[in-house]
N, C-alpha and C positions, 0 to 999 in steps of 0.2 A: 529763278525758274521754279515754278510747281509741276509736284509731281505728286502724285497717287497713283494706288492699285486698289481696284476693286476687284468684288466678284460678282458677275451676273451670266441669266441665260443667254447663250448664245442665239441671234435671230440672223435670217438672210436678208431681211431689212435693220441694215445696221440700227439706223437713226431709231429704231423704236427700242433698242436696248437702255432700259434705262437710264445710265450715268451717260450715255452719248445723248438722250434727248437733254438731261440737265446740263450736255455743257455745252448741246448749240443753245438752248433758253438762252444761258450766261453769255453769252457771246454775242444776242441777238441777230441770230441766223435767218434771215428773212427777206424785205426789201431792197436791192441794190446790191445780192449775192448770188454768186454763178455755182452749178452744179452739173458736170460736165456727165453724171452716172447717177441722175439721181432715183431711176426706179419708180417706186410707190411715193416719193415723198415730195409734198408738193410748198415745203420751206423755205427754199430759193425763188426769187424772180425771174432768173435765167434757169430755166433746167429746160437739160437734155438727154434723152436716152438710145441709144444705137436701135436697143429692142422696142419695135413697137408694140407688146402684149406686156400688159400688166405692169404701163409706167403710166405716170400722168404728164410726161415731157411734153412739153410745149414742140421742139425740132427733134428729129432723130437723126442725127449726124454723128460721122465720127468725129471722135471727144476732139482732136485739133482743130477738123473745120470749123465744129462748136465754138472755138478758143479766137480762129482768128474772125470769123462773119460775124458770130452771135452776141459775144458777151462784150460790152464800149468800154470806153475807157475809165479810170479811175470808179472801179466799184467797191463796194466795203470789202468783201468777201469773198473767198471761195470755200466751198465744201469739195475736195477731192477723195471721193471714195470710189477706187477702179477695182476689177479685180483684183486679189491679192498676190496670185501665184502667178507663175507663168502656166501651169496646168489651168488656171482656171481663168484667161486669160483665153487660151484657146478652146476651151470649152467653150466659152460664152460668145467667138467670134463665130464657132462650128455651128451654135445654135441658131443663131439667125444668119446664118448664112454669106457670113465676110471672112471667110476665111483667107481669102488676100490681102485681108488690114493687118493680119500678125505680122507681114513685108515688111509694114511701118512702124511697127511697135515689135519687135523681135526678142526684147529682153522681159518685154510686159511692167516698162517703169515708165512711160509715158512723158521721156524728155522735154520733145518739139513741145507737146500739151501742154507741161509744167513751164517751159519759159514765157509762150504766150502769157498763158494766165497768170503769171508773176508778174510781167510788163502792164495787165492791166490794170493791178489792185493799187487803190488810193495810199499814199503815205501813210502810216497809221495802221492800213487797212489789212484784215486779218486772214489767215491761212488756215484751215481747220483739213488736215490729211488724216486719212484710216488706212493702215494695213497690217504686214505683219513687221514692221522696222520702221525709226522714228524718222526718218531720213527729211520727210516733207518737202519743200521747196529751196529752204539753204540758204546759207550763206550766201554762196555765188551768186544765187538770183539777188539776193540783199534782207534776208529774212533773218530774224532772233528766234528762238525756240522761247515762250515764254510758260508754257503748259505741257505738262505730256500724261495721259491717262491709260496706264497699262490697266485691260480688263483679263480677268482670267474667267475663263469659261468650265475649269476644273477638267478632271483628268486629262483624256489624251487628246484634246482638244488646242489648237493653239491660240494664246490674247490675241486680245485687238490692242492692236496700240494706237490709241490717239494724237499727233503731233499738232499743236496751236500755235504758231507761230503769226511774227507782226513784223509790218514790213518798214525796213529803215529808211 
């Protein structure tokens, strides 16, 4: 397993954070990858965003209906970047106005989501989670940890952690 820690600016679009853009490059992040939160970033073939202000998502559904309608079977990838916290989890449900999906998501770790989209992704095919813990997809679902990219943002700010994981 590889591991590093960097340091860079913290951004609220993660992917433009430097060492997060060189490690979806490295992983070719692109055709035939789902992105169930992906915002501004238009990397993935499948992207999805709840918010429809200031995303370039293709559907705005929530991230499981995304997981079971959207994304087919055996695809290379996912990019999993949700909110981090559970504070910010119901921030961003209060912002556009779902605030009856925290029902579904009550812990803000997005179980049901994470096993769909494990059941998708091809043999081989790769995991790339963001938060604040490496947790990612897991064993259980049938996942190696093969990468992990703690960033620190300095002072009282907390990392990101990257987890890449590849599925058995």
């Amino acid at each position: 397993m590889i591991m590093n820690r960097v340091w860079a600016m913290p951004n609220k679009w993660t992917f433009k954070i430097k060492p997060v853009a060189e490690l979806l490059n490295r992983y070719n992040v692109g055709e035939g990858w789902a992105d169930p939160f992906c915002g501004t970033s238009q990397l993935c073939e499948f992207r999805n965003d709840l918010n429809r202000d200031n995303t370039v998502a293709i559907t705005h559904l929530d991230c499981e209906e995304f997981a079971e309608k959207i994304v087919p079977q055996n695809i290379m990838g996912i990019v999993f970047d949700p909110p981090y916290s559970l504070h910010n989890v119901m921030q961003f449900y209060r912002s556009v106005g779902k605030e009856h999906l925290m029902r579904k998501n009550p812990t803000g770790a997005y179980p049901k989501t994470r096993d769909i989209l494990a059941s998708k992704i091809c043999k081989d095919g790769i995991s790339i989670s963001f938060g604040y813990n490496s947790v990612g997809l897991g064993k259980k679902r049938g996942f190696e940890i093969i990468e992990i990219l703690l960033i620190s943002h300095g002072r009282n700010r907390n990392d990101t952690i990257v987890t890449v994981e590849r599925k058995l």
